[in-house]
C-alpha positions as CSV (number, residue, x, y, z in Angstrom):
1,X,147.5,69.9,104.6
2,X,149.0,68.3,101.5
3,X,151.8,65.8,101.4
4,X,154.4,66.1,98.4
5,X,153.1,65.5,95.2
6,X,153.6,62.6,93.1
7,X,153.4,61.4,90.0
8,X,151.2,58.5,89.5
9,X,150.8,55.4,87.7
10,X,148.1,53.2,88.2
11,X,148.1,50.5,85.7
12,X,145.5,47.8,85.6
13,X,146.3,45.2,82.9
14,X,144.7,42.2,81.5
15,X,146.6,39.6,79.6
16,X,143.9,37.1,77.9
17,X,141.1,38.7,77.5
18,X,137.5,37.9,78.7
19,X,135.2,37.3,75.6
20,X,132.5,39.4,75.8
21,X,129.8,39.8,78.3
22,X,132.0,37.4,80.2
23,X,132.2,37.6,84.2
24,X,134.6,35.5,86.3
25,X,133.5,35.0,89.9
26,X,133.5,32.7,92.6
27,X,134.1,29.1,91.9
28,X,134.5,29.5,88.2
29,X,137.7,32.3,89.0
30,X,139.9,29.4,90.3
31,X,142.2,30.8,92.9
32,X,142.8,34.2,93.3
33,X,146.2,35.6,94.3
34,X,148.1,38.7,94.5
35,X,151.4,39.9,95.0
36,X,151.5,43.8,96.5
37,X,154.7,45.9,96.3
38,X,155.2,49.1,98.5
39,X,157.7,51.4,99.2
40,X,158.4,54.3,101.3
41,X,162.1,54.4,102.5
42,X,165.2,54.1,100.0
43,X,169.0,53.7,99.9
44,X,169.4,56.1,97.3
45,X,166.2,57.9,96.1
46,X,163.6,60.3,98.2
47,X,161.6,59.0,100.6
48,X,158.1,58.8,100.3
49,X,155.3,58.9,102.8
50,X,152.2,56.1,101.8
51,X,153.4,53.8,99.7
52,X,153.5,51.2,102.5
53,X,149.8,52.0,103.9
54,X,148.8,51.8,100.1
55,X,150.1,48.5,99.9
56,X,148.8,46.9,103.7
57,X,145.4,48.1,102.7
58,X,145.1,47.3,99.6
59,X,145.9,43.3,101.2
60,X,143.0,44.2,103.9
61,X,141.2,45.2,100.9
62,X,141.5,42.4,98.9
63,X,141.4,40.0,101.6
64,X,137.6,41.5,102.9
65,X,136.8,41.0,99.3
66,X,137.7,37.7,98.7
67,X,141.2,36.7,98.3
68,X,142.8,33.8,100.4
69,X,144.5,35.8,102.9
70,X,147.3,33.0,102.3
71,X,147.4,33.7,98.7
72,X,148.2,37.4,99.1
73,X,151.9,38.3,99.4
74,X,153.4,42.1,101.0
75,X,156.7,43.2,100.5
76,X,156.9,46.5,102.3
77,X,159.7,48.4,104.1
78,X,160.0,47.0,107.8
79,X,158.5,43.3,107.1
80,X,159.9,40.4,110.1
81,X,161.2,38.5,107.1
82,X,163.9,39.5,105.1
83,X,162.6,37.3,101.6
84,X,159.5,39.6,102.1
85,X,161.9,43.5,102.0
86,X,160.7,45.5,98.4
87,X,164.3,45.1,97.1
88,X,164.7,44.2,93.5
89,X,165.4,40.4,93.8
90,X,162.8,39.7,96.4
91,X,159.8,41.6,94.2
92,X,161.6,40.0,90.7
93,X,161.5,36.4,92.5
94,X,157.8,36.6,94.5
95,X,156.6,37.9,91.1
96,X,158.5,34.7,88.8
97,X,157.0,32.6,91.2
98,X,153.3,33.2,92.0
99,X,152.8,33.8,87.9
100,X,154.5,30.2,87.5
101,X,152.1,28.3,89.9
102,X,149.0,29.9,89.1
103,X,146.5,27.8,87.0
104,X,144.3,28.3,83.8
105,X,141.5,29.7,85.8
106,X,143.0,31.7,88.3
107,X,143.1,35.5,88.8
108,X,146.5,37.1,90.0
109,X,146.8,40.6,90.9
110,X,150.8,42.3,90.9
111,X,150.2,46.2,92.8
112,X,153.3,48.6,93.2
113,X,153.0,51.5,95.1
114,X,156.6,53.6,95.0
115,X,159.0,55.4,92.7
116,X,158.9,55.1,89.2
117,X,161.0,56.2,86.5
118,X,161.7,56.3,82.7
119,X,165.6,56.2,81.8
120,X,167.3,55.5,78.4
121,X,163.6,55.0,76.4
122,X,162.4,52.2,79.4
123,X,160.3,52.4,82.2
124,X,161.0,51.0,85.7
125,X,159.5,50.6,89.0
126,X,162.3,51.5,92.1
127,X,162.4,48.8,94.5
128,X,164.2,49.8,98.0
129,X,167.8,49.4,96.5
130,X,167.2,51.2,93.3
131,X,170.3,52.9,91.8
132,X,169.0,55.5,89.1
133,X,173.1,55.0,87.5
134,X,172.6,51.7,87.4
135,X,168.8,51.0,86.4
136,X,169.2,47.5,84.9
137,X,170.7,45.9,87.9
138,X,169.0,48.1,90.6
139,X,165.4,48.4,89.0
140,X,162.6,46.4,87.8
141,X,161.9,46.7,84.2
142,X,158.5,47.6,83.0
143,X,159.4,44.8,80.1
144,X,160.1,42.7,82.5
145,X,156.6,42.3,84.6
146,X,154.6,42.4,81.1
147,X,157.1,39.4,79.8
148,X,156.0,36.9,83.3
149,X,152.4,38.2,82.8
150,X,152.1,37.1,79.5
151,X,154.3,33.7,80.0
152,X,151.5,32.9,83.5
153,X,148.5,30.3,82.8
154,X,146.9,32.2,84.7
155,X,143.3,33.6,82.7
156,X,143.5,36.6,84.0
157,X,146.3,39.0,85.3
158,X,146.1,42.1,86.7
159,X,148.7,45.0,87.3
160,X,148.1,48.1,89.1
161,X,151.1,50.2,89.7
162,X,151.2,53.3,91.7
163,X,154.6,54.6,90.7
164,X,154.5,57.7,92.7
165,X,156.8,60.6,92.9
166,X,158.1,63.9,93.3
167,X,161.6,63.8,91.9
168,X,163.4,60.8,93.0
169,X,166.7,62.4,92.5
170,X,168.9,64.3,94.7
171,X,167.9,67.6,95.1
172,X,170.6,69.9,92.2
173,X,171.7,66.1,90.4
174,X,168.9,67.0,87.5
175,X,166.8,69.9,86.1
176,X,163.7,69.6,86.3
177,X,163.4,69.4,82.5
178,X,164.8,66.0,82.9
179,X,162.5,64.9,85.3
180,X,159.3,66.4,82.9
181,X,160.9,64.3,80.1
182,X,160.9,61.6,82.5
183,X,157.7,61.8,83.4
184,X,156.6,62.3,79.7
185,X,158.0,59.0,78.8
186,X,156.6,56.8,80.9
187,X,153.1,57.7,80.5
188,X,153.9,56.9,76.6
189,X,155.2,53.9,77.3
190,X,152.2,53.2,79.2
191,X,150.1,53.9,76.2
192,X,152.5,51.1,73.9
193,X,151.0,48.0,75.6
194,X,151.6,44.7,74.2
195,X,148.6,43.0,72.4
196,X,146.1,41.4,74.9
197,X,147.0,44.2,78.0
198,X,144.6,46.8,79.1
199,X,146.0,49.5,81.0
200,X,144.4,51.8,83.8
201,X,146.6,55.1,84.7
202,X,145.9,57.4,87.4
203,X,146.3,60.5,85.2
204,X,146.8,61.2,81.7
205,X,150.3,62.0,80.3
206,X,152.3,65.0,81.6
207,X,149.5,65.6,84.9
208,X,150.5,65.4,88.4
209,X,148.9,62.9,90.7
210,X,148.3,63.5,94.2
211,X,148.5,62.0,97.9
212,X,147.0,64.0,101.0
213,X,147.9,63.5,104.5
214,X,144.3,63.3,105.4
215,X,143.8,60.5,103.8
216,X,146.9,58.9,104.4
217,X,147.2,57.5,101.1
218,X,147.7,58.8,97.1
219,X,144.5,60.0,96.3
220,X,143.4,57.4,93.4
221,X,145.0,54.9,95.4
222,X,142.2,55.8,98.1
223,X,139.2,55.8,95.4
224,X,140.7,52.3,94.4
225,X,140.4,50.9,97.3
226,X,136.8,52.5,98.5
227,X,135.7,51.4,95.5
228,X,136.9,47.6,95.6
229,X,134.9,47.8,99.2
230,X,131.5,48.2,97.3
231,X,131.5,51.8,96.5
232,X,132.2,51.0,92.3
233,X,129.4,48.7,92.7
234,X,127.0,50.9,94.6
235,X,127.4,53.2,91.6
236,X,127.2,50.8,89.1
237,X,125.0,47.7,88.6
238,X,124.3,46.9,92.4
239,X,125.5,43.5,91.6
240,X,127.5,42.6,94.8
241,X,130.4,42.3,92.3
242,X,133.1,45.0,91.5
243,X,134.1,44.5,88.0
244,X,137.5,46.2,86.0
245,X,134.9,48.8,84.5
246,X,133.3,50.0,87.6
247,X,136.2,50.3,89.5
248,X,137.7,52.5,87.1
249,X,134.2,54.5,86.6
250,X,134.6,55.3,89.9
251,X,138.4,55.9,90.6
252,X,138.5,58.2,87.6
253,X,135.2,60.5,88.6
254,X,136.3,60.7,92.8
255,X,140.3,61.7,91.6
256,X,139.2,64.1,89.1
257,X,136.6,65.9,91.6
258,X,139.0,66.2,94.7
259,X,142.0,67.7,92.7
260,X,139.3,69.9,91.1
261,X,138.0,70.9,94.5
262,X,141.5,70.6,96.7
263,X,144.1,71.5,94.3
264,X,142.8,75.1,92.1
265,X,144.7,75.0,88.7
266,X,145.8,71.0,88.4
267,X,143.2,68.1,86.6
268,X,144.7,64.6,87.3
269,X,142.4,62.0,85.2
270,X,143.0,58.7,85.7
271,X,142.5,57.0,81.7
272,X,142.0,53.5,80.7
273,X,144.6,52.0,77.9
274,X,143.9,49.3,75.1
275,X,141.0,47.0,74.5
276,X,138.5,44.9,76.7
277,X,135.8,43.1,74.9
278,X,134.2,42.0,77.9
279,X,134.5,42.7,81.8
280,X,135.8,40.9,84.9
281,X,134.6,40.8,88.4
282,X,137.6,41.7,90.6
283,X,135.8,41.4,93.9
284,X,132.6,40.3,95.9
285,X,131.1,42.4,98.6
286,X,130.2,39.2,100.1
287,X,126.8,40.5,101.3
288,X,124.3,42.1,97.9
289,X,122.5,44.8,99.2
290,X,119.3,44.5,97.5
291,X,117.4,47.4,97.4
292,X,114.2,47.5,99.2
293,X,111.4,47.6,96.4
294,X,113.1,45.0,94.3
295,X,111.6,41.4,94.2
296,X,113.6,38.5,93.0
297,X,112.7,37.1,89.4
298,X,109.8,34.6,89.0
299,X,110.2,32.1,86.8
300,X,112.3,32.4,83.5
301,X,113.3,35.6,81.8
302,X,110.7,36.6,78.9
303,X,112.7,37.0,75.8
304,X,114.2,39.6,73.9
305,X,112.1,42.4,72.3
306,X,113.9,42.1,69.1
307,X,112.9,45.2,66.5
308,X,111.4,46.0,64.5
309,X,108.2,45.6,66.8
310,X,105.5,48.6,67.2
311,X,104.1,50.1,70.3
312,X,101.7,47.4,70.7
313,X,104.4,45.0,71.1
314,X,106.7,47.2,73.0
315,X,104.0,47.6,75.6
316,X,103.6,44.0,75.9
317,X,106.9,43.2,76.4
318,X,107.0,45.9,79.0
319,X,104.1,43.9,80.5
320,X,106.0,40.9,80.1
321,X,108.6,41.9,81.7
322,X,106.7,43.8,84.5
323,X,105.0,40.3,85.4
324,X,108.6,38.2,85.9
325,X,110.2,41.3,87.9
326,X,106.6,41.8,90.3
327,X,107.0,45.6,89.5
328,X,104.9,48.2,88.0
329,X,105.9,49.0,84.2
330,X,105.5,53.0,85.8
331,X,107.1,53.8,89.3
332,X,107.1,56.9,90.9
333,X,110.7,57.9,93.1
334,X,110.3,59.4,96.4
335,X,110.9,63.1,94.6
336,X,108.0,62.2,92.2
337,X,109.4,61.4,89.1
338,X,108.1,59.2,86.9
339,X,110.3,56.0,85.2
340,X,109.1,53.2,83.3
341,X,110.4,49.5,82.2
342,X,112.4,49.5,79.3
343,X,112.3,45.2,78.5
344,X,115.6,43.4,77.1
345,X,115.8,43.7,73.3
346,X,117.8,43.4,70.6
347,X,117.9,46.6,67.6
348,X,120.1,47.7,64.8
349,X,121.7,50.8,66.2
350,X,123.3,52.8,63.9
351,X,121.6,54.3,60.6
352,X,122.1,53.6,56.8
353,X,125.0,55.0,54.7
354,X,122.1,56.9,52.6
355,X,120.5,58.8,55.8
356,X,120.7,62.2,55.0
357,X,123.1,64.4,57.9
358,X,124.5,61.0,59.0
359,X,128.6,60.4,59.8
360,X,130.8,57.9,60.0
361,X,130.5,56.9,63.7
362,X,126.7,56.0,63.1
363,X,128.0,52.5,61.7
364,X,125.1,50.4,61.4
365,X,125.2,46.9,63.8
366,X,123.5,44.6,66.2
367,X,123.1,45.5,69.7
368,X,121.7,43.5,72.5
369,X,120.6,45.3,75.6
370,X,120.3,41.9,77.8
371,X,118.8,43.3,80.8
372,X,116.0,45.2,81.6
373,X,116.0,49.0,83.2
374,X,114.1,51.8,84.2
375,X,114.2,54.8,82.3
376,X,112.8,58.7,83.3
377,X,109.4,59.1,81.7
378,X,111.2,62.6,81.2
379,X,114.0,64.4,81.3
380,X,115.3,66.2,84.5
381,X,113.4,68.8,85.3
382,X,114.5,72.3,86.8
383,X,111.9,71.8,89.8
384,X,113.6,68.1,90.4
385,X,117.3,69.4,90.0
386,X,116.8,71.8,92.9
387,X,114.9,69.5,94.9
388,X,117.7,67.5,94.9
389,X,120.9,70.0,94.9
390,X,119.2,73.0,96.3
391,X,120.3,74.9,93.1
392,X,118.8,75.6,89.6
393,X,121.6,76.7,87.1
394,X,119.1,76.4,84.1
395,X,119.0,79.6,81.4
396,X,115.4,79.6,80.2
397,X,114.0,80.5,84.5
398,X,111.8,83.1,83.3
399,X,109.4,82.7,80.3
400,X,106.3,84.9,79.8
401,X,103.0,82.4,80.3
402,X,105.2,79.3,81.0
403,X,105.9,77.5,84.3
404,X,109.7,76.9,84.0
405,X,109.5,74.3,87.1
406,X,108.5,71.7,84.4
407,X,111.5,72.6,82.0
408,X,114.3,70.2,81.6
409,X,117.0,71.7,83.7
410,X,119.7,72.7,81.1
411,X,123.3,74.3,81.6
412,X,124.6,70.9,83.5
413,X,127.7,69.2,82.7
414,X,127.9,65.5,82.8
415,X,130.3,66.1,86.4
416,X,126.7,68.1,87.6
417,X,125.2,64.8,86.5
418,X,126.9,62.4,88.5
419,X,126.8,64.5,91.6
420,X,122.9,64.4,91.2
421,X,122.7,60.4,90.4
422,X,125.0,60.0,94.0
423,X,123.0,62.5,95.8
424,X,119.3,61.0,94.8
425,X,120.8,57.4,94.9
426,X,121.8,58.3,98.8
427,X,118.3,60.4,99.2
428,X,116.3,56.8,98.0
429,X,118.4,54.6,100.1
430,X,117.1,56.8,103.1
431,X,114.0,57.4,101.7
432,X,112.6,53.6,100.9
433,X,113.5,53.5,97.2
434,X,116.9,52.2,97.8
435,X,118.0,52.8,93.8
436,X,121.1,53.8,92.4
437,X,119.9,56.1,89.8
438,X,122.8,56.3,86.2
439,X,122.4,57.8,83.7
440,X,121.7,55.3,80.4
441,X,124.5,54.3,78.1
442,X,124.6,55.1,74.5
443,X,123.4,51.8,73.5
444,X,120.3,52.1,76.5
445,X,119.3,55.6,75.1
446,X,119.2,54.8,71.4
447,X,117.6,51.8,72.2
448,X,114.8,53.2,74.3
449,X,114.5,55.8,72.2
450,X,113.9,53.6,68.9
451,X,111.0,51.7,71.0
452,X,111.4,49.3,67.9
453,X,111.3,51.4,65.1
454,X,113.8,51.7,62.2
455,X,113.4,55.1,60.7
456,X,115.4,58.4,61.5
457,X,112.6,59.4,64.2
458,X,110.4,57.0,66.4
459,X,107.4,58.6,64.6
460,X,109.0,58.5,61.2
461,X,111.2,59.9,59.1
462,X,109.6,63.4,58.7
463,X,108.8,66.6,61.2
464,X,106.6,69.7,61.0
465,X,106.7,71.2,64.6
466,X,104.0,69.0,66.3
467,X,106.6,65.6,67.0
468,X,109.6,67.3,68.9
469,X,111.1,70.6,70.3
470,X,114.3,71.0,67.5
471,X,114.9,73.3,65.1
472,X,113.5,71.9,61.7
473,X,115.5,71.9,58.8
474,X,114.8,69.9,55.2
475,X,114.9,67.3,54.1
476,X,113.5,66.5,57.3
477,X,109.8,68.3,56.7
478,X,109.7,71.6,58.1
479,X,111.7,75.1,57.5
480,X,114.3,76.1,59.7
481,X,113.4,78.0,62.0
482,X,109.4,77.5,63.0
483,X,110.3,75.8,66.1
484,X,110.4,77.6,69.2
485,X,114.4,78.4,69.9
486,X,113.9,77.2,73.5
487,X,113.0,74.5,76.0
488,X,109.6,73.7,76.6
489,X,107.4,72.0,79.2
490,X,108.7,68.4,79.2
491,X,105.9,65.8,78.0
492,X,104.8,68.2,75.4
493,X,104.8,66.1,72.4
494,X,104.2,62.4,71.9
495,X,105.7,59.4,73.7
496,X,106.8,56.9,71.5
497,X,106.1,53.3,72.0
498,X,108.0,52.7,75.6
499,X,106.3,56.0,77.3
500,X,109.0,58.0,76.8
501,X,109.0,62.1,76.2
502,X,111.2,63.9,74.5
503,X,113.6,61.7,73.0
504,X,114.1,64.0,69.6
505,X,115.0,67.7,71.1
506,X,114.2,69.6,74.1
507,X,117.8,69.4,75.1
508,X,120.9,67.2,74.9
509,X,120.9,64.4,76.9
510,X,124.3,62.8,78.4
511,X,125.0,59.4,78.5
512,X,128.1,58.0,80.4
513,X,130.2,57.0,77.6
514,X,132.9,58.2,76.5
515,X,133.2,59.8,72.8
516,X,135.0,57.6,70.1
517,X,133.9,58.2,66.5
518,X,135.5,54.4,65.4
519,X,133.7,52.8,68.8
520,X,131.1,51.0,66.6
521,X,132.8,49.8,64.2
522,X,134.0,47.0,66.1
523,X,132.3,47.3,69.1
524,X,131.0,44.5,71.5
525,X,127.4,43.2,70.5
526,X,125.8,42.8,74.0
527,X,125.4,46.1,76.6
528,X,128.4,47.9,75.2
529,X,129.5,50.8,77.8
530,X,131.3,52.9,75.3
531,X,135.7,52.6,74.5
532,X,137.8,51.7,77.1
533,X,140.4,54.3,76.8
534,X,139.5,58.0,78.4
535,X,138.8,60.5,75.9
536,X,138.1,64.0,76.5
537,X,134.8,63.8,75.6
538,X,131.4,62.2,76.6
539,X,128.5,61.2,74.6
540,X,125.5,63.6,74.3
541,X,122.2,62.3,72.6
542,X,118.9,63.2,71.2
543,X,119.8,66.6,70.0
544,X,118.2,70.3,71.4
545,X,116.1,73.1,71.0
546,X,118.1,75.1,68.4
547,X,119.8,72.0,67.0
548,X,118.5,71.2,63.6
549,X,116.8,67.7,62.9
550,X,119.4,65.8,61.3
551,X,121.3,66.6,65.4
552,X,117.6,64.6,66.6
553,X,117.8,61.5,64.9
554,X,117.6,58.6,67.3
555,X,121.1,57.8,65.6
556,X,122.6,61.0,65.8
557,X,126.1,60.6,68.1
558,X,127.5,63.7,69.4
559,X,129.7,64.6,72.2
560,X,131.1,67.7,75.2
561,X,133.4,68.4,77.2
562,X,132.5,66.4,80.5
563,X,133.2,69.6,82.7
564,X,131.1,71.7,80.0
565,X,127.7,73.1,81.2
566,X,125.9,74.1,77.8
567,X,122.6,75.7,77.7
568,X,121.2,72.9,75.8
569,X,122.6,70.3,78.2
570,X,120.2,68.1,80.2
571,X,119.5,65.0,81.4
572,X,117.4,62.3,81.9
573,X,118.1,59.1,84.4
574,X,118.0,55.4,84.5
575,X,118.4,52.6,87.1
576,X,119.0,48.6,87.0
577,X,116.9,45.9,89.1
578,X,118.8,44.0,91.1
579,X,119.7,40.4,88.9
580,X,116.9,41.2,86.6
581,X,117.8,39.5,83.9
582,X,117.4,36.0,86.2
583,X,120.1,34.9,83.9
């Protein structure tokens, strides 16, 4: 059964940014502290029903994941001391003072969970007392929480706000074309941050947000706190860190799949607002989890494999790199595919103003991929896919003389993606392995793909039907249309200098990030992960079997719809060593 709806906010915001490839944990954080808001019952508004358990475990939360439980404030309906009731002076004054004591290297959290409304072009958050005819003296201003974030020391400061509601107002006082305008305008607002403030919102304008009574809690508010208990990080770099990024990752795929699944018709998708050049470690699982077949680092890190190098080179560094990690350069899963080292390096990604069938978002700059991962041998195979989901959604099932088993499993959206990463991460934990299988970014693919090289293809810069599965088209060597207009046995052509199949064609291959055309222009020069802010759109790579070969350049960037299963959409998987890096 489903409790009201509500219309959510959730707003993470960082004032003073982290340079990038910066992480603040442990000592070097300072104090952590964190001020949590939550309100069910009100003198003048609707009541809602989990504002308050939002808000008490969200404190558990934080507190099991490091913050002094002393140093972590709740003001919920109900509270033994009046100073700590959600009306507007207490929250205004708890706020004023916890910003003005914190220190340079401190981390302070401010969380709302309650009404929210936009009246008169601002934005507020409805403490217990809130008037909505008298919103300046009632009400705490939006403006008013960025202004004592951005006057704390503190280096960083983080807002989450679940402003969540059905219609505040009394039933008949407004139409409920006021209350859509209402809701219209604050998720704008939301999008006009102040310089230096990143924003995370549970859904994008105009969308409803959800609670459920079986949860007892709003829906992303749920995800948010699973995944500060380890889940973002299980699904990310298996750190024993949360960071910013992989707690949205995860908040915004687990919302988007249980109103897909529990509420037919509605999408609710939480998006990420401004800029972050580097990330931020918001909790500590306190125990890492190292998975099984990983082996610490010996010794120190070889160094980069900085192109151009050839495949002599990139096998030695694979060696190198083998060596330090006491892993094979090839392992096998426990479903039998195959995934080799890919070593640290540095490469121009991008491709010259003068490559023929290139655009503007192939901007040419330096990117360093600072630590080594694994990466599939091949793409996802329809035998592998069904193994592991117990379906095969693929087109090309039936082709006269061909075993289709060894096809790359096509018609999968990047949503069918992620499902098969948790499922075969959960299937290794039980199984030995004890990976957490990704898929590579962007940066990872092109990259790996490259294997050093320079030119439009790892083998060079023309193709005549014997390099890659793609449909050929000048200047690029070969007519269109002598390829074979379908998917073929994977590891059919040559591997390029890492071991990798398939890089140029066979299918499209999706990569986690989200599609921005200006992203590299002025994008972060170590393991970028893609914008920031939520797009519609992920990042497909490698092009396919009826795409022509300017679509299979190793810089080639295109993008689909995330919940979009083409029938030249694959895949093909990566994972992270624990700490591999040793840096």
């Amino acid at each position: 059964m489903f409790a009201a709806r509500r219309v959510l906010i959730g707003l993470a915001a960082l004032v003073g940014l982290v340079s990038a490839g910066e992480q603040i944990s442990g000592a070097e954080a300072g104090q952590r502290w964190a001020v949590l808001v939550g309100v069910n019952r009100y003198a003048q508004l609707g009541h809602l029903a989990y504002c308050v358990a939002d808000a008490t475990k969200l404190r558990d939360q934080l507190v099991a994941s490091g913050f002094p439980a002393d140093n972590v404030f709740l003001l919920v309906d109900g509270a033994e001391e009046v100073a700590d009731l959600p009306m507007r002076e207490n929250v205004q004054r708890r706020i004023e003072a916890v910003l003005k004591v914190a220190r340079p290297d401190d981390l302070v959290l401010v969380a709302f969970s309650g009404h929210g409304v936009h009246l008169d072009g601002k934005s507020y958050f409805c403490p217990t007392d809130a008037n909505l005819d008298s919103p300046e003296t009632t009400m705490v201003p939006l403006d008013f929480i960025y202004r004592q974030l951005d006057g704390s020391r503190a280096r960083q400061k983080l807002l989450l706000v679940d402003a969540c509601r059905n219609d505040p107002r009394p039933p008949g006082s407004r139409d409920a074309t006021t209350h859509k305008k209402s809701l219209e305008g604050l998720g704008e607002q939301l999008k006009s941050l102040p310089a230096g403030i990143t924003a995370l919102s549970s859904s994008a304008a105009g969308q409803i947000s959800w609670e459920d009574t079986k949860l007892g809690h709003g829906v992303f508010m749920y995800y948010v706190m699973e995944g500060l208990s380890g889940k973002a990080d299980e699904a990310g770099n298996w750190d024993g860190g949360v960071s910013l990024l992989e707690l949205y990752n995860y908040g915004y795929l687990q919302t988007t799949r249980w109103v897909l699944r529990n509420r037919p018709g509605y999408v609710q998708t939480p998006e990420l607002h401004g800029r972050i050049t580097g990330d931020m470690v918001l909790a500590h699982r306190g125990v890492i989890v190292e998975p099984p077949s990983m082996k610490p680092p010996a010794g120190p890190a070889p160094p980069l494999a900085v192109a151009p190098f050839d495949a002599a080179a990139a096998r030695g560094h694979q060696q190198a790199w083998s060596r330090h990690l006491g892993q094979s350069v090839e392992v096998t899963n426990s479903i039998g595919m195959k995934l080799v080292l890919i070593p640290a390096g540095e490469f121009i990604m991008g491709s010259p103003e003068n490559q023929t069938d290139r655009d503007d978002g192939e901007t040419q700059h330096r990117v360093r991929i600072t630590k080594p991962y694994y990466l599939g041998m091949y793409e996802v195979t329809q035998a592998e896919y069904e193994q592991v989901m117990g379906t095969n959604p693929s087109s090309f099932t039936s082709v006269s003389g061909q075993d289709t088993n060894r096809f790359p499993v096509e018609q999968v959206s990047w949503e069918d993606t992620m499902e098969f990463c948790r499922k075969l991460s959960a299937m290794s934990a039980e199984q030995s392995g004890g990976r957490v299988y990704r898929l590579p970014t962007e940066a990872e693919w092109e990259y790996a793909c490259r294997a050093g090289t320079m030119m439009p293809f790892h083998f060079g810069s023309q193709l005549n039907g014997r390099e890659a599965n793609c449909d050929g088209n000048n200047p690029y060597g070969t007519t269109k249309g002598t390829f074979l207009q379908r998917p073929t046995t994977v590891g059919s052509y040559g591997a390029n200098g890492f071991g990798l199949y398939d890089m140029h064609g066979n299918v499209w291959e999706w990569c986690p990030d989200w599609y921005d055309s200006r992203y590299y222009s002025d994008s972060p020069t170590d393991d970028p992960t893609g914008p920031t802010t939520a797009g519609s759109t992920r990042v497909i790579r490698g092009g396919g079997w009826n795409g022509d070969a300017g679509g299979c350049r190793a810089a080639c960037r295109a993008r689909a719809i995330a919940n979009w299963p083409g029938h030249n959409l694959g895949f093909r998987l990566a994972f992270s060593p624990v700490d591999a890096s040793g840096r």
